[in-house]
Backbone as CSV, one residue per row, in Angstrom:
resi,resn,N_x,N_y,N_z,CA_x,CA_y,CA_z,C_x,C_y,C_z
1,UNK,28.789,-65.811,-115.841,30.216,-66.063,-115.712,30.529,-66.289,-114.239
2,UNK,31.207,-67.361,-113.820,31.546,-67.749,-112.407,32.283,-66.654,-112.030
3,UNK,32.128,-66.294,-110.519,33.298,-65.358,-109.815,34.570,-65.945,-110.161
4,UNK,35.060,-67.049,-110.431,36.717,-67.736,-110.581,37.032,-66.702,-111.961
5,UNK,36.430,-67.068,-112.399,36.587,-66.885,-114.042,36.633,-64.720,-114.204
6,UNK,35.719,-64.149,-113.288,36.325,-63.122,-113.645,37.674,-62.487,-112.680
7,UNK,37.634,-63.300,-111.557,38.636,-62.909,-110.963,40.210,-62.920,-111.786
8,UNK,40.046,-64.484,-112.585,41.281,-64.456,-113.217,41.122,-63.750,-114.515
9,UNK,40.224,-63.125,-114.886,39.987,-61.880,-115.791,40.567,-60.527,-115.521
10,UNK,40.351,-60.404,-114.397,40.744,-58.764,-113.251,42.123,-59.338,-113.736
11,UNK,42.432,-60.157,-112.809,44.055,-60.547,-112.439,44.836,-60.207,-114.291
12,UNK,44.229,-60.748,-114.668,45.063,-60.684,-116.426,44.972,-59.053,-116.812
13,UNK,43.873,-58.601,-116.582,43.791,-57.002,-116.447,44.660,-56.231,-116.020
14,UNK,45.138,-56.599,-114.545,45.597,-56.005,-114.195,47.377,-56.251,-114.194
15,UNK,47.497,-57.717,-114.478,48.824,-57.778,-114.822,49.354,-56.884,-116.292
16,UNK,48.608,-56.782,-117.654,48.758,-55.992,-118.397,49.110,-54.845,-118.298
17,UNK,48.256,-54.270,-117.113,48.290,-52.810,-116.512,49.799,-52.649,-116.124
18,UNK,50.237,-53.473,-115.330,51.707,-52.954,-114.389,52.742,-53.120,-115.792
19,UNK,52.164,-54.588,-116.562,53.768,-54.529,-117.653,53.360,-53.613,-118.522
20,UNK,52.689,-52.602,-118.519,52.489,-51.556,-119.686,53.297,-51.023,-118.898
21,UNK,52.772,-50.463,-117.786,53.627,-49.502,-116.976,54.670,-49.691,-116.806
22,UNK,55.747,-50.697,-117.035,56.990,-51.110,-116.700,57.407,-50.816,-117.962
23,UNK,57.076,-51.330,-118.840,57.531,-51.150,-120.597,57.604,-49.473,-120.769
24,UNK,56.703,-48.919,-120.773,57.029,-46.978,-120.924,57.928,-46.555,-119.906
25,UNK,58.093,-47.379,-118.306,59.180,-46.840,-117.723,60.147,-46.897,-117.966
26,UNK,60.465,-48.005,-119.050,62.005,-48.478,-119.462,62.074,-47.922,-120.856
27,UNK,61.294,-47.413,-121.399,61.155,-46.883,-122.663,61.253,-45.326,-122.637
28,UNK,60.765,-44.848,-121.474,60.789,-43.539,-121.449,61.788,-42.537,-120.089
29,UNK,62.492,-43.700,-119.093,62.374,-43.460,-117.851,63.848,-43.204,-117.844
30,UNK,64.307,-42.836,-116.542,66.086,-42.385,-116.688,66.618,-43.832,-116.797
31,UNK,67.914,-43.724,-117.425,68.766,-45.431,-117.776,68.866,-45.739,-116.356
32,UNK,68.993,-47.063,-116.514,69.678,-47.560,-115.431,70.799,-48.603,-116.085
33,UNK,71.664,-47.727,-117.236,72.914,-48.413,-117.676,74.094,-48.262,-116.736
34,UNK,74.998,-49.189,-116.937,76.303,-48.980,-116.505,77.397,-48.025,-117.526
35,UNK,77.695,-46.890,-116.645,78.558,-46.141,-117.302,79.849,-46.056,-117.551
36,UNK,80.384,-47.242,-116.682,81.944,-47.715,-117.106,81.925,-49.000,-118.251
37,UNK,80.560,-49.610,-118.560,80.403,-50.276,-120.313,79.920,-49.059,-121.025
38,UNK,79.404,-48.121,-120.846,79.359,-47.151,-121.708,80.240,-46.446,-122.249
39,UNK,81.257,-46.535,-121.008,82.787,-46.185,-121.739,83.551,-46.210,-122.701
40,UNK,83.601,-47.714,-122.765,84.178,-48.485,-124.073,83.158,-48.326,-124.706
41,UNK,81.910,-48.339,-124.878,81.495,-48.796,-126.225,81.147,-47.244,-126.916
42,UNK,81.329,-46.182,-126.387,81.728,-44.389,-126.351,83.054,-44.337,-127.050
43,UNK,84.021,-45.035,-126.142,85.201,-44.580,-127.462,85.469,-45.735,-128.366
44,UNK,84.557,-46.632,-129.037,84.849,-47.592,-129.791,83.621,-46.673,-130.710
45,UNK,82.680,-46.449,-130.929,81.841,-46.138,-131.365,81.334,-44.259,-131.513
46,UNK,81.494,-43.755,-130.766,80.783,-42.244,-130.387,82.189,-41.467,-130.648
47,UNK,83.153,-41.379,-130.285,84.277,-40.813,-130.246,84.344,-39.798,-131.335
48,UNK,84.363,-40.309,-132.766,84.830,-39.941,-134.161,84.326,-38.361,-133.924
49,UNK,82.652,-38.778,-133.695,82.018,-37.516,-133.564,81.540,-36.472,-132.865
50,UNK,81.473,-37.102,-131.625,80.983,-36.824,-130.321,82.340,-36.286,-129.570
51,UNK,83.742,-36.527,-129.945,84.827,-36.064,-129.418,85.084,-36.824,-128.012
52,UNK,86.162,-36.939,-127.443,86.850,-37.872,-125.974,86.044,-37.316,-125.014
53,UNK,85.586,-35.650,-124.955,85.510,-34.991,-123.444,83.797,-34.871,-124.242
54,UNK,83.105,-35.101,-125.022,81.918,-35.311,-124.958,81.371,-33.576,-125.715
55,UNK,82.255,-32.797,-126.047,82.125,-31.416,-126.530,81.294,-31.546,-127.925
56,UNK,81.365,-32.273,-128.813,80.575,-32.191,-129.971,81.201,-31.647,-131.032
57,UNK,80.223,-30.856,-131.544,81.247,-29.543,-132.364,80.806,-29.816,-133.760
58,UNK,81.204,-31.408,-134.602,81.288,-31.941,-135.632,80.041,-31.744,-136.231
59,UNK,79.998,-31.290,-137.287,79.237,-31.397,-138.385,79.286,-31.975,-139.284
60,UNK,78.566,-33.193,-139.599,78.930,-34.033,-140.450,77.579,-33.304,-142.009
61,UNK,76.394,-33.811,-141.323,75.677,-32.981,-142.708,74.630,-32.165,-140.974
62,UNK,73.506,-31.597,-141.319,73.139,-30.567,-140.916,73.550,-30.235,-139.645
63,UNK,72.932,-30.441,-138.232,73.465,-30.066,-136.944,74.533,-30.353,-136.426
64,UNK,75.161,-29.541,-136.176,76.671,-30.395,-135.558,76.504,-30.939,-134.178
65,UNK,76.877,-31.802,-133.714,76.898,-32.723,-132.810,76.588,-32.481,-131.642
66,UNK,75.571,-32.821,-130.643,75.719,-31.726,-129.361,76.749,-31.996,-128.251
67,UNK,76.890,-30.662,-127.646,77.923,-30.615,-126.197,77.216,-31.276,-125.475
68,UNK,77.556,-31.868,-124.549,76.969,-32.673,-123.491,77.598,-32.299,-122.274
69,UNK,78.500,-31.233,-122.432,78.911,-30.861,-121.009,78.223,-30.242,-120.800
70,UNK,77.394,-29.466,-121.938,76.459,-28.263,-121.524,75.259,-29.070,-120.109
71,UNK,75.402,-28.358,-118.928,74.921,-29.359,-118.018,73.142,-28.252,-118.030
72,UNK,72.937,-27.498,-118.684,71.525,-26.480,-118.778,71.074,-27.421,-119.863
73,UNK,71.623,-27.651,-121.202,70.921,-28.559,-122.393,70.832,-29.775,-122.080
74,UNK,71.474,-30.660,-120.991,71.279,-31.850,-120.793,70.296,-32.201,-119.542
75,UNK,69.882,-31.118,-119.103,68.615,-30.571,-117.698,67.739,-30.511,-118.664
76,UNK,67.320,-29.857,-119.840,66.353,-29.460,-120.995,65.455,-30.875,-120.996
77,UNK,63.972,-31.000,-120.372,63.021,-32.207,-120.506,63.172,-32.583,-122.120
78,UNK,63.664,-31.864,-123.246,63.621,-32.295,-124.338,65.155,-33.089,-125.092
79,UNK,66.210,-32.996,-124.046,66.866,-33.865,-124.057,67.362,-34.690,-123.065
80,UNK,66.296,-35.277,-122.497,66.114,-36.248,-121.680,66.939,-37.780,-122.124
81,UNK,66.706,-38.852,-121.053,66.908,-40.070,-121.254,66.188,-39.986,-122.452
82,UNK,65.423,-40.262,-122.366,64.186,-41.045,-123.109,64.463,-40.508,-124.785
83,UNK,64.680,-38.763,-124.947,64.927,-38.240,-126.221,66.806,-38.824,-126.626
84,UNK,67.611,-39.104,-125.558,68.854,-40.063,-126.095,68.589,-41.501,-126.923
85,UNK,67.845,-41.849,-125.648,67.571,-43.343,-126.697,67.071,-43.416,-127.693
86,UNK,65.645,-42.140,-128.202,65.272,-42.601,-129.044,66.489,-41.958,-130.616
87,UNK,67.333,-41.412,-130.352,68.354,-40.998,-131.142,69.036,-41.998,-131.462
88,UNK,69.640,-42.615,-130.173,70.230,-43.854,-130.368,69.626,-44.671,-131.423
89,UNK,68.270,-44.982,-131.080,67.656,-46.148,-131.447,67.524,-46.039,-132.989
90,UNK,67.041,-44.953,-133.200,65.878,-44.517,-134.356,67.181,-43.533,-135.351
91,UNK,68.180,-43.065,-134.635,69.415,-42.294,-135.558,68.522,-40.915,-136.097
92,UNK,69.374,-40.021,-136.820,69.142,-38.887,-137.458,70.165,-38.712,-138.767
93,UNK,69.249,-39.732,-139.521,70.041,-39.715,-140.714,70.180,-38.093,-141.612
94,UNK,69.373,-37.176,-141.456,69.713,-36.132,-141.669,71.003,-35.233,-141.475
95,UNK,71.278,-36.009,-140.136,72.795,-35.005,-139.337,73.562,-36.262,-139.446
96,UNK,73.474,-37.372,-139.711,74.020,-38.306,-139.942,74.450,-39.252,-138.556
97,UNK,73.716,-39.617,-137.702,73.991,-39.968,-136.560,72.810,-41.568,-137.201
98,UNK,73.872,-42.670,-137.293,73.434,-44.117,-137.685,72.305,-44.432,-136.611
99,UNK,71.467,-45.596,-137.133,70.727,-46.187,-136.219,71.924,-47.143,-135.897
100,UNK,71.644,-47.139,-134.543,73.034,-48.196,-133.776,72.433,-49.803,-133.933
101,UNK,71.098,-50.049,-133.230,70.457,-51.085,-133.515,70.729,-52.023,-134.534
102,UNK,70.892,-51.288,-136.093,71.440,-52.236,-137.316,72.846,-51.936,-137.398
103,UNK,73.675,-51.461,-136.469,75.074,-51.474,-136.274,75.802,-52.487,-135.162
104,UNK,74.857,-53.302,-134.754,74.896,-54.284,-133.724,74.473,-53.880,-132.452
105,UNK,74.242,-52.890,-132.154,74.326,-52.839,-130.908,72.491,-52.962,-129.730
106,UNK,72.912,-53.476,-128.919,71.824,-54.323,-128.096,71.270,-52.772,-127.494
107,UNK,70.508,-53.472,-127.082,69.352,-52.558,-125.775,70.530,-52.017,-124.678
108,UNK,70.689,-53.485,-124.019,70.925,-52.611,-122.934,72.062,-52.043,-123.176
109,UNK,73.085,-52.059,-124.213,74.426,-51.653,-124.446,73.848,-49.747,-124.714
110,UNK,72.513,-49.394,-125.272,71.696,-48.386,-125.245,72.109,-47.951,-123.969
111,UNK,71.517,-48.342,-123.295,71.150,-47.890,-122.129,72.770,-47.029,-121.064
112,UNK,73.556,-48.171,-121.508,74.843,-48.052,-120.689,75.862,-46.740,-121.620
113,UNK,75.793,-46.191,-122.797,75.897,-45.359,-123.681,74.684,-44.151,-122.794
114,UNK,73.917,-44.447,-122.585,73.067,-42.862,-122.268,73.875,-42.841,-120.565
115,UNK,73.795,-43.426,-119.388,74.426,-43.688,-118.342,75.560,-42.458,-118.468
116,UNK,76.692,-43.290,-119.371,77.673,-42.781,-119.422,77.798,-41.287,-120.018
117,UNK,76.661,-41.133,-121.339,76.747,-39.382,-121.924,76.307,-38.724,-120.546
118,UNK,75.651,-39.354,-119.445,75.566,-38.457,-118.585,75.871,-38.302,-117.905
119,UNK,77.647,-38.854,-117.641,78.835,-38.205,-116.972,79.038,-37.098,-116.934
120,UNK,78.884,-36.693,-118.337,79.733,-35.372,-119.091,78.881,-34.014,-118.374
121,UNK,77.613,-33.776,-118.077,77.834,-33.064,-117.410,77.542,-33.058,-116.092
122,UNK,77.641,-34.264,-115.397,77.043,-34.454,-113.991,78.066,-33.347,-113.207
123,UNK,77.636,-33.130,-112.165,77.747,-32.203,-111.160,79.017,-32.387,-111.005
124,UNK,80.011,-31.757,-110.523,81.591,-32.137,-109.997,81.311,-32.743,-108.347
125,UNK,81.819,-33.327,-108.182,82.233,-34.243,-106.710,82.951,-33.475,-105.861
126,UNK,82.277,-33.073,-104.559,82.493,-32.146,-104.256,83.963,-32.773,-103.183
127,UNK,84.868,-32.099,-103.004,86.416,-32.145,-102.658,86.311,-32.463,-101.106
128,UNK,87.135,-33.609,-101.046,87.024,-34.023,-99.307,88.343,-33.447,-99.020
């Protein structure tokens, strides 16, 4: 095999390598949504259940809805970005939380929905 030929072998190798790595970063990694489109599409969509100030509470069938001000459960590695989206994505038809995906809604509109749940308990701004 000519040196050309495996070089552009490496090269294809290694381009695979970085877009794997880019694909699990965006699959698994903190959003980089916009949280003022997360807004609207929060109280057009999330509201009913999720409540205005993001408190939860609702029980529709098993778990009732989580607080998201809770700023210790939203620190929890197990409700991470990555465990929002895949809620988003994938739903919990058990507790009754729809897959959004066959409710229209896009990726990155995902993304800008997790952004924004993580207003609710970001840090307060500290007073000038």
């Amino acid at each position: 095999m000519s040196r050309a030929r495996l070089l552009d072998r490496g090269g294809c190798a290694v381009a695979a390598v970085l877009l794997a790595g880019a694909t699990l970063a965006l699959a698994g990694g903190r959003s980089k949504g916009n949280p003022q489109a997360g807004r609207k599409l929060y109280n057009d969509k999330c509201i009913v259940c999720h409540k205005p100030d993001g408190s939860g509470g609702v029980k529709l069938t098993g778990n009732p809805t989580p607080d998201w001000r809770d700023s210790a459960r939203m620190a929890d590695p197990t409700h991470d970005d990555a465990a929002l989206r895949d809620c988003i994505l994938n739903g919990r038809p058990a507790s009754g939380m729809p897959v959004w995906p066959k409710q229209g809604l896009k990726r990155g509109q995902v993304e800008d929905l997790i952004a924004y749940i993580r207003t609710f308990s970001a840090p307060p701004k500290p007073k000038k």
